[in-house]
FIKOLZA-1660 file (N, C-alpha, C; in steps of 0.1 Angstrom, whole numbers, plus 5000, padded with zeros to 4 digits):
% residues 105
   i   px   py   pz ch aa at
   1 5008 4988 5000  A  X  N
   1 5000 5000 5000  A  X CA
   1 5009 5012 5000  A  X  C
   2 5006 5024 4993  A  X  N
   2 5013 5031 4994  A  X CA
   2 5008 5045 5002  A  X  C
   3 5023 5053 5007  A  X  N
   3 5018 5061 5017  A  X CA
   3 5020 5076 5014  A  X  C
   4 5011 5082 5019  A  X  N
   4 5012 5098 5012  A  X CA
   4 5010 5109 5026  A  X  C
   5 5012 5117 5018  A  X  N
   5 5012 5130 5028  A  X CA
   5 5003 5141 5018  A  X  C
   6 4991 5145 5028  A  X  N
   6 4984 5155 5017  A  X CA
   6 4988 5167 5023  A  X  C
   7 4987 5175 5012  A  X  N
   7 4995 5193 5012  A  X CA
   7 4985 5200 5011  A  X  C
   8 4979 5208 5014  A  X  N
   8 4970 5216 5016  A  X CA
   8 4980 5231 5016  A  X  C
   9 4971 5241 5009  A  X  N
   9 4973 5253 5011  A  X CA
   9 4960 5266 5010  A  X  C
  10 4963 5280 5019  A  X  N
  10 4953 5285 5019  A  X CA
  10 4956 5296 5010  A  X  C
  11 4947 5295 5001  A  X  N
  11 4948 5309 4994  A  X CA
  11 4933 5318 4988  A  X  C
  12 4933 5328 4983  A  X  N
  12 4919 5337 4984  A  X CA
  12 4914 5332 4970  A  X  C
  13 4924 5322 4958  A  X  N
  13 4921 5315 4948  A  X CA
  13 4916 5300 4946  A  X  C
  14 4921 5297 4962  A  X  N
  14 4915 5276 4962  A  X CA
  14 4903 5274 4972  A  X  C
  15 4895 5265 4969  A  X  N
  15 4888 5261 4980  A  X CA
  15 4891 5259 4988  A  X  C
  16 4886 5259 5001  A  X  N
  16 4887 5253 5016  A  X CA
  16 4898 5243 5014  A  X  C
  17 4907 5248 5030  A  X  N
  17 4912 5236 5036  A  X CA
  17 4903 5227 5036  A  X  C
  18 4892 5226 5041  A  X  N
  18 4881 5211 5044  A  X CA
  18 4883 5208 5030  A  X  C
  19 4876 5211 5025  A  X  N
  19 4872 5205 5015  A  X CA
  19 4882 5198 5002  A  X  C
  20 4898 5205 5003  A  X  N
  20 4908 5200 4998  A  X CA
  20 4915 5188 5006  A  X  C
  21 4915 5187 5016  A  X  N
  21 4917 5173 5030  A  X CA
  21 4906 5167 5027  A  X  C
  22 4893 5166 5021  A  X  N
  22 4880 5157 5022  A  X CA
  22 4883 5152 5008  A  X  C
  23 4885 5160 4994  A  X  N
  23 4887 5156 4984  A  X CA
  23 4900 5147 4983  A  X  C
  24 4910 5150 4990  A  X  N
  24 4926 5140 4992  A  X CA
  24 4922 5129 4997  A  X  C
  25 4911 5128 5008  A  X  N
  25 4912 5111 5020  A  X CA
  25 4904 5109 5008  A  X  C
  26 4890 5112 5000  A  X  N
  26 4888 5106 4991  A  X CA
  26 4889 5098 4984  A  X  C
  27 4898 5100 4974  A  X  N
  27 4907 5101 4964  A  X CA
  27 4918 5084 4973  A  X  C
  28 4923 5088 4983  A  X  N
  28 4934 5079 4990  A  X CA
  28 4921 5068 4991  A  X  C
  29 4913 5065 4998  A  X  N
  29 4903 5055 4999  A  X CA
  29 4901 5049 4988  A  X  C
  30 4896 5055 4978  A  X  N
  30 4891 5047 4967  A  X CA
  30 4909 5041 4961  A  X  C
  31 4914 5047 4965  A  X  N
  31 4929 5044 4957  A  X CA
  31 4939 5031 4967  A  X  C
  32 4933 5028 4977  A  X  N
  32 4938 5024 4988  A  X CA
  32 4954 5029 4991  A  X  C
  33 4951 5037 4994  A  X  N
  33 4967 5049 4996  A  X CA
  33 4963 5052 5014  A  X  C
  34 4970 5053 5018  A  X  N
  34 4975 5051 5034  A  X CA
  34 4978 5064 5035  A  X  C
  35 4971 5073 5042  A  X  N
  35 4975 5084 5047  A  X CA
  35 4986 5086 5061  A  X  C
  36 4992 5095 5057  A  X  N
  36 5000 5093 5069  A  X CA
  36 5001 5109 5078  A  X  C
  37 5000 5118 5074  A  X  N
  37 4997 5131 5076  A  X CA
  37 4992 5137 5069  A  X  C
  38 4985 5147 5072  A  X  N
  38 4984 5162 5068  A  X CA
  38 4991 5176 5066  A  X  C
  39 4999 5181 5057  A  X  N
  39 5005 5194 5061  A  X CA
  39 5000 5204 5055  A  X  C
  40 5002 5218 5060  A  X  N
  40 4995 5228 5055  A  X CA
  40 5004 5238 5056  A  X  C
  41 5001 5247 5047  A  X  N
  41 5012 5261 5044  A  X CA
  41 5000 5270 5049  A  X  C
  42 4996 5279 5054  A  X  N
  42 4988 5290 5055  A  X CA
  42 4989 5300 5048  A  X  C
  43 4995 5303 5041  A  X  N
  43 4990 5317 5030  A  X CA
  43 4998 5309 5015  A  X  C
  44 4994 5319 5003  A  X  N
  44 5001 5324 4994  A  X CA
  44 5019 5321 4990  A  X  C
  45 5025 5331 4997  A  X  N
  45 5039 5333 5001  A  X CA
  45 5043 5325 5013  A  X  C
  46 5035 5316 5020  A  X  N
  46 5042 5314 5030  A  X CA
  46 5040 5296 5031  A  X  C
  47 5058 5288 5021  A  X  N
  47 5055 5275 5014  A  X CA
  47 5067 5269 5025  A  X  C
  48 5065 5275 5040  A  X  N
  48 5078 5263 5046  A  X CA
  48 5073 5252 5045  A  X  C
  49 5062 5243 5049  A  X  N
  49 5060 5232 5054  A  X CA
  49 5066 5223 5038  A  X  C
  50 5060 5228 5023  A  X  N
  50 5061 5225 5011  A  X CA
  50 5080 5227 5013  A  X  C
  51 5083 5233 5016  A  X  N
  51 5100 5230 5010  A  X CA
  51 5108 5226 5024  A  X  C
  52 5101 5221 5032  A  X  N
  52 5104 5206 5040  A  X CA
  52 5101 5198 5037  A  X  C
  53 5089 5194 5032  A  X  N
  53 5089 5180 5026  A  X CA
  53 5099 5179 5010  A  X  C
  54 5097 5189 5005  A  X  N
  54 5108 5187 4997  A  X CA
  54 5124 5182 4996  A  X  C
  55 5127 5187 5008  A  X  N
  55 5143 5189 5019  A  X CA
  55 5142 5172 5021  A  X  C
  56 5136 5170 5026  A  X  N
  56 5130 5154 5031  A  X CA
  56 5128 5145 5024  A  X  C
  57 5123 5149 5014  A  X  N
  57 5115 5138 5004  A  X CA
  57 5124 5125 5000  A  X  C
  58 5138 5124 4997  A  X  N
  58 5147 5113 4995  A  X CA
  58 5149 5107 5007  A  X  C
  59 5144 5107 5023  A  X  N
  59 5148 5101 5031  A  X CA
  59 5136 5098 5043  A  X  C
  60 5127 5104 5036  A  X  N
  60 5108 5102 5038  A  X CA
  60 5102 5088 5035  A  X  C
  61 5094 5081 5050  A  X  N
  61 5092 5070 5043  A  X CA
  61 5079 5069 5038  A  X  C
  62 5076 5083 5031  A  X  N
  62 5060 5081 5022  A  X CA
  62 5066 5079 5010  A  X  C
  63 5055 5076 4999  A  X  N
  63 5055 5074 4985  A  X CA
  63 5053 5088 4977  A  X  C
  64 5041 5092 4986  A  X  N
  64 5034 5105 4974  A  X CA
  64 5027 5116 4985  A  X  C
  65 5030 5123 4976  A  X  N
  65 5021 5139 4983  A  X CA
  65 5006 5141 4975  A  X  C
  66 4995 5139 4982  A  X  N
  66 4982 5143 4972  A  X CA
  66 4984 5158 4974  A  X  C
  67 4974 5165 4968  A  X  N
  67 4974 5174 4968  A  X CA
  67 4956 5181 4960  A  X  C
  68 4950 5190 4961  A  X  N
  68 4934 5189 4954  A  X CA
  68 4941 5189 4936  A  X  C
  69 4946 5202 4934  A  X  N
  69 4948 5206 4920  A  X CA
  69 4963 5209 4919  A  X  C
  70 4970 5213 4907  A  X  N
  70 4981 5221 4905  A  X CA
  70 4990 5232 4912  A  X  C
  71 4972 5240 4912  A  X  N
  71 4976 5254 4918  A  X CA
  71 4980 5257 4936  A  X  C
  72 4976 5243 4938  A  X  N
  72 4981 5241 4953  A  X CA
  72 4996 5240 4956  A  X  C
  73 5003 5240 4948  A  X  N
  73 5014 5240 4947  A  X CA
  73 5020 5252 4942  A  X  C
  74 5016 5257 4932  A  X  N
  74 5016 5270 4926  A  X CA
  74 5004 5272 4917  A  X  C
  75 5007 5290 4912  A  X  N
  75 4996 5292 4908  A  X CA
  75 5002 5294 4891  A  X  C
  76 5012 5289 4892  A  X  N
  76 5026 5296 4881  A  X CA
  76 5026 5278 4875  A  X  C
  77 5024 5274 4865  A  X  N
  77 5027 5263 4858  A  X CA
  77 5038 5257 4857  A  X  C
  78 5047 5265 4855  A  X  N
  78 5063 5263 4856  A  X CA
  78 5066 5258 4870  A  X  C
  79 5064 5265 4876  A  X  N
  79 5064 5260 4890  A  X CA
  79 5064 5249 4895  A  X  C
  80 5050 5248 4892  A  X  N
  80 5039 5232 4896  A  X CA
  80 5052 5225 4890  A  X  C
  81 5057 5224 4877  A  X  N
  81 5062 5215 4874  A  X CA
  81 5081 5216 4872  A  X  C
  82 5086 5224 4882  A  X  N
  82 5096 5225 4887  A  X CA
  82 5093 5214 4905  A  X  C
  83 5085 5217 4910  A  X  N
  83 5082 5212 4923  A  X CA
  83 5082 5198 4919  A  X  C
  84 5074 5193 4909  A  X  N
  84 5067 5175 4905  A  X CA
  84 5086 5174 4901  A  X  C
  85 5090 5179 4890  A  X  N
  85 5103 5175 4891  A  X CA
  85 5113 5170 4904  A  X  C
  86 5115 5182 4912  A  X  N
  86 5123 5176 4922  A  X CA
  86 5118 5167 4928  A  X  C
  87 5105 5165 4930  A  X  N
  87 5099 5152 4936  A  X CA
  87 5100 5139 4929  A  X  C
  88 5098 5142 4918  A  X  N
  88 5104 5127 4907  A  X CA
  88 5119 5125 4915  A  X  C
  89 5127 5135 4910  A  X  N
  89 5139 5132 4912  A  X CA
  89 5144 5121 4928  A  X  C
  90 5135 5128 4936  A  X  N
  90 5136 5119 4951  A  X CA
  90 5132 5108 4953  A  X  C
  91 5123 5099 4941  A  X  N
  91 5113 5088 4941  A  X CA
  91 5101 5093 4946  A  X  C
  92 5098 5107 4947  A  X  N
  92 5082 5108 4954  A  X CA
  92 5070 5112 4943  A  X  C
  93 5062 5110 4941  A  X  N
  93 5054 5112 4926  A  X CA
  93 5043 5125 4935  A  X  C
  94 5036 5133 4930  A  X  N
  94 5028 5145 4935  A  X CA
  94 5006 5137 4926  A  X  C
  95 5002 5136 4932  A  X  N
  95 4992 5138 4929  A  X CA
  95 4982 5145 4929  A  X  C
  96 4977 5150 4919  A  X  N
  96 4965 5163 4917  A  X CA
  96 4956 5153 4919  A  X  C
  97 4944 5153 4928  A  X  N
  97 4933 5142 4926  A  X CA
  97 4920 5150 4921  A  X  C
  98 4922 5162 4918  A  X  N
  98 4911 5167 4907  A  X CA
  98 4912 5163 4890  A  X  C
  99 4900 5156 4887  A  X  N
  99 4902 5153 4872  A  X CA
  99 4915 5140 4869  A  X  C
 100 4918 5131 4881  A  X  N
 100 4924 5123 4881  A  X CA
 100 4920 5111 4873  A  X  C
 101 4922 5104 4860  A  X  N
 101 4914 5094 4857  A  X CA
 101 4920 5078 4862  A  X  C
 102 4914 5071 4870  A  X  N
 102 4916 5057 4876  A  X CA
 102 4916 5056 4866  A  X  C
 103 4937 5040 4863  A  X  N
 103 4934 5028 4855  A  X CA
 103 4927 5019 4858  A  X  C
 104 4925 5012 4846  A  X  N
 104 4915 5001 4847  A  X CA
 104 4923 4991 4858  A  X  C
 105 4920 4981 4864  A  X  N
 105 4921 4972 4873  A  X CA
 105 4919 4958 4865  A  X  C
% end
């Protein structure tokens, strides 16, 4: 089973914390993915908890970070996918579980 850490962030452009932690355990349930914490950044500008798990991530014994969408990570595309990189690079994969399509089984 694999284990993740959902990332949550608050900003005046994403939905609720609740409802981005309700959409992730979701998402992990039907996926049988093992939650192991919760982290949260509180604003915009303010991404410590995100660039400790990143600091971490090659010596972390989760698999994956959910996360709701992209913009949870940034709101900048390049970004999003500067962040997914260095987490490839660690063995840790990022999941967006909005618009996620399940393989077949």
């Amino acid at each position: 089973m694999k284990k993740a850490i959902i990332y949550t962030r608050t900003s005046p452009d994403l939905v609720s914390v609740r409802t981005q932690i309700v959409a992730c355990k979701l998402f992990a349930k039907l996926n049988e993915v093992e939650v192991q914490r919760i982290c949260h950044d509180p604003g915009e500008n303010d991404q410590r908890v995100l660039f400790d798990l990143l600091r971490n991530s090659k010596t972390a014994e989760w698999d994956c970070v959910l996360i709701l969408d992209p913009s949870v990570l940034s709101d900048d595309i390049c970004t999003f996918l500067k962040y997914r990189e260095k987490f490839n690079l660690s063995g840790k994969r990022i999941f967006p579980v909005v618009n996620y399509k399940e393989k077949n089984k």
